[in-house]
N, C-alpha and C positions, 0 to 999 in steps of 0.2 A: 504493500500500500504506500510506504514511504517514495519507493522509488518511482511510481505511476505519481506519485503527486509533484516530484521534481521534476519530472518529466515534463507536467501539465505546464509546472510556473518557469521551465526553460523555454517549451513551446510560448508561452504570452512574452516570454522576454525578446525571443527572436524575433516575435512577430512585432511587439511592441514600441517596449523601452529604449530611452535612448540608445538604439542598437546598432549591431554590426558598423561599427569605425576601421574604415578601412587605410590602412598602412600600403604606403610603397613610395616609391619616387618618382620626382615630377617637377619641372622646372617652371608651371603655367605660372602666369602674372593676370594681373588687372585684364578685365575683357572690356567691351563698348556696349551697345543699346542694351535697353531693360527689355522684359518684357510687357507690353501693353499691350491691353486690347483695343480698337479705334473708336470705341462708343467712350472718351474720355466724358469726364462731370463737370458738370458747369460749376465753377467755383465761386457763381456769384450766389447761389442758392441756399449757400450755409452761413450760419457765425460761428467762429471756433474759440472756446474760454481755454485757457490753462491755468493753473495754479496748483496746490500739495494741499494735499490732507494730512493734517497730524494731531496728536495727543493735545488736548486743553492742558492741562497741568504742564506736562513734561516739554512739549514739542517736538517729540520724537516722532519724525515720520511714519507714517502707518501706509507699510505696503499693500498692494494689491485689495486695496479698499476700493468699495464698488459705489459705480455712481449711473444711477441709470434715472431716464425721463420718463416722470410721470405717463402712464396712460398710452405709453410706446414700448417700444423692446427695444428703444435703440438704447445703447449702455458702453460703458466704456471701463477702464479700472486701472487705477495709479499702479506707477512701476514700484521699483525697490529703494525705491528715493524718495515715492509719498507723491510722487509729482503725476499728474495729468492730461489730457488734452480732449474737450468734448466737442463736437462737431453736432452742434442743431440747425434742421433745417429751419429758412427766416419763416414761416405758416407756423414753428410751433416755437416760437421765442419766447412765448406768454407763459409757456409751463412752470411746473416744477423739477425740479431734482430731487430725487432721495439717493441720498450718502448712508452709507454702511459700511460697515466692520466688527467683524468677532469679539463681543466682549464692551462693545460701545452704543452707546444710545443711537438710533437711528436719527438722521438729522434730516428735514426737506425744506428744503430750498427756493426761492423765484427764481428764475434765471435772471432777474433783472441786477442781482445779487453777483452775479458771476463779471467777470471783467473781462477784457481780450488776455490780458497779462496779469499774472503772480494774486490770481484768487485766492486768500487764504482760508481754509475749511479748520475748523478744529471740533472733534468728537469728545463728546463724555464719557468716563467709565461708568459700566454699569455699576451697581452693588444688588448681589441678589438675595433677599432676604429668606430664608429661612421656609417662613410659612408660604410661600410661593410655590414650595416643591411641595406635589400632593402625592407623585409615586414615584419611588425611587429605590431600581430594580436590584434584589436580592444576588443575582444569578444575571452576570455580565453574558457569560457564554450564552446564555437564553435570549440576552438582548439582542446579540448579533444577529443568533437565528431568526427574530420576529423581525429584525430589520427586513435582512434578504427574503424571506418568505413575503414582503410588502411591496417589494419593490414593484409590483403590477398595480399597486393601487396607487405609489405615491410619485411616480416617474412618466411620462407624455406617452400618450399610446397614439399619437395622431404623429406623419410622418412630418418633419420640419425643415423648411431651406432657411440656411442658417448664414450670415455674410460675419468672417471671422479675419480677425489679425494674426500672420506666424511669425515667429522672427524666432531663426539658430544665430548661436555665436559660438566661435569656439577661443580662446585664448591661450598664450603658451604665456606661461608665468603670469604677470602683468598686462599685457598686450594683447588688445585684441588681433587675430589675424584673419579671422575668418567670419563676416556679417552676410546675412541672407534676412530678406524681408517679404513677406508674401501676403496678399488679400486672397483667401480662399471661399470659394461657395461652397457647403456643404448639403448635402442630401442626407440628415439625422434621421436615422429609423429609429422605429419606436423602441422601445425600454426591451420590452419582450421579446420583438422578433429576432429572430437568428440571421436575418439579413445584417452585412457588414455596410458601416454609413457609407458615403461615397463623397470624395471632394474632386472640384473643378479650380483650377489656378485662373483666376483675374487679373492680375494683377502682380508682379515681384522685380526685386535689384538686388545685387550681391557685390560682394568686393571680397577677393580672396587673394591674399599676398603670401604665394607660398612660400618664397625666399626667406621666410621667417618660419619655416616650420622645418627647419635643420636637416632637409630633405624627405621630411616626413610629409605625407599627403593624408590630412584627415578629410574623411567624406561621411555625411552623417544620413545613413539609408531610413529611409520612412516620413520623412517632413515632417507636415499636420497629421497625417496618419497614425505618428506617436503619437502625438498630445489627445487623437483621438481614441486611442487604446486605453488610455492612461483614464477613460471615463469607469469606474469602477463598477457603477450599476447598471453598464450595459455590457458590460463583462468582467463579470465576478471570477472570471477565472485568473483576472489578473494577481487577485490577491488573496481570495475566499470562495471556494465552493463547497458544499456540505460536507464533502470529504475531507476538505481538507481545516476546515475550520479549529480540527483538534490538535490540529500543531500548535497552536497557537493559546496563549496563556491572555486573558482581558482581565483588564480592568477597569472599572468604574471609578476615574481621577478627580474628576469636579464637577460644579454646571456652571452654565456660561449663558448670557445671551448672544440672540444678533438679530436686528428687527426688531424687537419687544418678543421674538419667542426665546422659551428655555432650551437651553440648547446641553446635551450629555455629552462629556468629556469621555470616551473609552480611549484608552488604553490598549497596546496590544505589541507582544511579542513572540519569537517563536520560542517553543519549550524547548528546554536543555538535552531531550537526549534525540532533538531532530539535527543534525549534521549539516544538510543541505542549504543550502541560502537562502533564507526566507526576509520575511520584513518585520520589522516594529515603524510604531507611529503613534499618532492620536486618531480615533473620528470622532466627528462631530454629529449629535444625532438629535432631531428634533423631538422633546421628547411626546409629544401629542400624536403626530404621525408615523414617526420612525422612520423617516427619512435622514438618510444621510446627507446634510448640507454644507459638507468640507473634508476634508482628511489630509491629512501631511504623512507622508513614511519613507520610510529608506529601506532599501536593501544591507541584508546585513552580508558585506564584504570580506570578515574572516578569514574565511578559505579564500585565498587570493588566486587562487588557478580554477576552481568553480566559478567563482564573479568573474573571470578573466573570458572561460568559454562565456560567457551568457552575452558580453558584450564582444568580442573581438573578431570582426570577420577573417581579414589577416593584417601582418605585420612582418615588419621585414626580418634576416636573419642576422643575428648578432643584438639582438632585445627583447627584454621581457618588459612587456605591458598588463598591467593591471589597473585595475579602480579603486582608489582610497575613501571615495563617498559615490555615493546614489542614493539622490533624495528625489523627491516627487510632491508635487500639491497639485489638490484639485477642488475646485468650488461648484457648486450649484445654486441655479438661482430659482425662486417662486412665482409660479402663476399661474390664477384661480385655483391653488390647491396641488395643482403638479409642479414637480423639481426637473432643471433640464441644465446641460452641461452650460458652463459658463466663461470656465476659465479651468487651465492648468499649465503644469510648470515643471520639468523635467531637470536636474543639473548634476553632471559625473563627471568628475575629476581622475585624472589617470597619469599615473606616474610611468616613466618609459627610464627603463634601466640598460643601457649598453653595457656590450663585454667589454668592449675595449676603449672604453673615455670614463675619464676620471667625475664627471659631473651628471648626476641624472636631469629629467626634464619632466617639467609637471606642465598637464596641459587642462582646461578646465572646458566643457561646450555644456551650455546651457538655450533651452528649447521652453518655449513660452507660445501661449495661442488663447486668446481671448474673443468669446464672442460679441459680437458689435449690433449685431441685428438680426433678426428672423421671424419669419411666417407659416403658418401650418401650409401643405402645399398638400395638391393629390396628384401634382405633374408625376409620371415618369421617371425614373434613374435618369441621372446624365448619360448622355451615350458614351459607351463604350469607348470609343477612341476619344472621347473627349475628356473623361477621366484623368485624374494621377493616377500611376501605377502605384501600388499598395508600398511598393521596395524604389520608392523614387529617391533618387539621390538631389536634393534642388538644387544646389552649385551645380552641376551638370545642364540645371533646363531652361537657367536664368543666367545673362550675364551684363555688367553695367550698374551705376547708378544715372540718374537723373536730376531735375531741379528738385528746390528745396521744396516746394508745393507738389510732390510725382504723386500724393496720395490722395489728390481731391479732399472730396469728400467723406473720404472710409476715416471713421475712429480709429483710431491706431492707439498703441502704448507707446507714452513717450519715451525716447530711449533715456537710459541712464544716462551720466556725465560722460564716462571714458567712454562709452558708445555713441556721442552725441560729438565728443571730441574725432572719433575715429573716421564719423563721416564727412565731419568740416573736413579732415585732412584729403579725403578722396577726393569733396569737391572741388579741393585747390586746384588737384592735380587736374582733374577732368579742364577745370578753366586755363593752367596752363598750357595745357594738350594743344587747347584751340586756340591760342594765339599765334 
């Protein structure tokens, strides 16, 4: 039974997780045009606010805090810097915003409220008293179960076209080298079906400067395809299926809110006499529904030649490559009563040991995809050729950056600083190119 269950969470990793990074050598530089599609957006049709979300008390930026429009699905969600960018169209400027985050009072908004430049948002903590909790479960391992046993009542059964932000980076020490950006459509099947989702590329720009990756060629197989794997309630096999739920040791940590609901802290690691790599983490579990409405975990790394196969497709000879971390997050958002992917967050750090140089090399690619907007749809799959391939490499199918406005209209995640710094520096080049 152990071995079929490793089996299972190698299969999800292959197919999944930040996977198969592929090692060799390669002398490629900078490419030219992006890809675009010719129906570009009219940019007179939106207003765009930026500003950071952070702690009232403290002012500690609060990452990946969600801000989505009143009475729409359009939403968007600060990077790791607290920072922002919302794109409303001018027909809905009269709205609201509602601001959230784990553990903070829910905050809504005028947009009349919001600026072009450096809005600043600050959240409340919550404090949760006591007489607020009316059940609170004896028996962790029975919570998970009644969770996944839910998942048909508390997850969208209707199919949805979903318009989402990707963006890989991969870095070697400190330095980015490697940026890929993409606006994807997605084809989200329902919670239930064993239909796999489907996305269509719109939209993308990359910059990839191999000459800094010490003759090493990282290529990260899967795009948005990870970040879409990475949805845990529409495939539990990433993490927990009935069989395998007994590796694993829960526990019931705390409560929390988000929105004004109570939200259940579990815990979870794998038991001591299971060998194979499994995960610890927190979820986060609604406790009226029993929907999961976030979770954070990592893979446990240990055994560095098991973590080694689950990521490495190949590498060159004369180096051992392994992963130091793999972490993951994933949120879910609410509506009318169902939960539907929203955001997640992939990042594996890999140490690369030569025989014969005296200095190793750490290298870090971190994978992010947020949804931006979507509508129940009863269209058709994309066609077939129109598709990403499941094992798409996207530095392969994008090359170029563009102006500093190339995303119209589409919400994006603003990039961090040194990501934000990496692009001015392309765009130098790109303008000195053309003189």
């Amino acid at each position: 039974m152990k071995t079929q269950n490793f089996q299972l969470v190698k299969k999800s990793f292959m197919l999944s997780v930040i996977i198969l990074i592929c090692m060799g050598f390669s002398n490629a530089a900078l490419a030219s045009p992006p890809v675009v599609k010719s129906n570009q957006p009219d940019t007179l049709t939106y207003i765009q606010f930026k500003g950071s979300v952070s702690d009232q008390e403290s002012r500690v930026p609060l990452a990946f805090a969600s801000l989505t429009l009143k009475g729409t699905n359009i939403a968007t969600i600060t990077n790791s810097e607290g920072e922002f960018s919302l794109k409303v169209p001018k027909n809905l400027t009269e709205g609201k915003v509602s601001v959230s985050f784990l553990g903070y009072k829910n905050k809504l908004m005028n947009l009349s409220e919001f600026k072009p430049e450096k809005t600043k948002i600050e959240l409340e903590q919550l404090v949760i008293a006591l007489n607020e909790i009316t059940v609170f479960p004896k028996d962790p391992e029975l919570l998970i179960r009644a969770v996944m046993n839910k998942r048909a009542e508390n997850y969208f059964s209707d199919q949805t076209l979903m318009s989402a932000f990707y963006r890989e980076t991969i870095k070697k020490r400190k330095t980015y080298v490697s940026l890929s950006e993409a606006v994807v459509e997605i084809h989200k099947q329902p919670y239930m079906s064993s239909r796999l989702d489907v996305a269509q590329l719109y939209k993308a720009r990359k910059s990839t400067d191999y000459n800094r990756l010490d003759t090493l060629t990282f290529k990260l197989q899967g795009g948005p395809y990870t970040n879409l794997y990475l949805d845990i309630m529409k495939n539990p096999e990433m993490i927990f299926t009935d069989d395998m739920i007994g590796n694993y040791e829960f526990n019931l940590e705390n409560i929390t809110k988000i929105s004004d609901r109570l939200i259940y802290i579990l815990g979870f690691k794998q038991r001591s006499f299971v060998s194979e790599p499994l995960y610890y983490g927190r979820l986060y579990i609604d406790t009226e529904s029993l929907a999961i409405t976030s979770a954070t975990f990592n893979l446990n790394v240990e055994n560095k030649m098991m973590a080694s196969d689950m990521f490495i497709k190949k590498k060159p000879l004369g180096a051992k490559v392994y992963p130091t971390l793999a972490a993951y997050h994933i949120d879910y958002r609410e509506k009318d009563g169902k939960w539907y992917y929203s955001y997640s967050r992939g990042q594996v750090i890999f140490k690369v040991i030569w025989n014969k140089r005296l200095f190793n090399t750490v290298y870090e690619s971190t994978i992010e995809m947020a949804v931006t907007d979507w509508e129940k749809t009863n269209d058709k799959p994309i066609k077939l050729a129109e598709r990403m391939k499941t094992n798409v490499v996207l530095t392969d199918e994008i090359s170029g950056f563009a102006d500093r406005e190339f995303w119209g209209e589409y919400n994006v995640i603003e990039p961090e600083k040194p990501i934000e710094s990496a692009i001015k520096k392309i765009q130098k080049k790109l303008e000195k190119a053309k003189m």
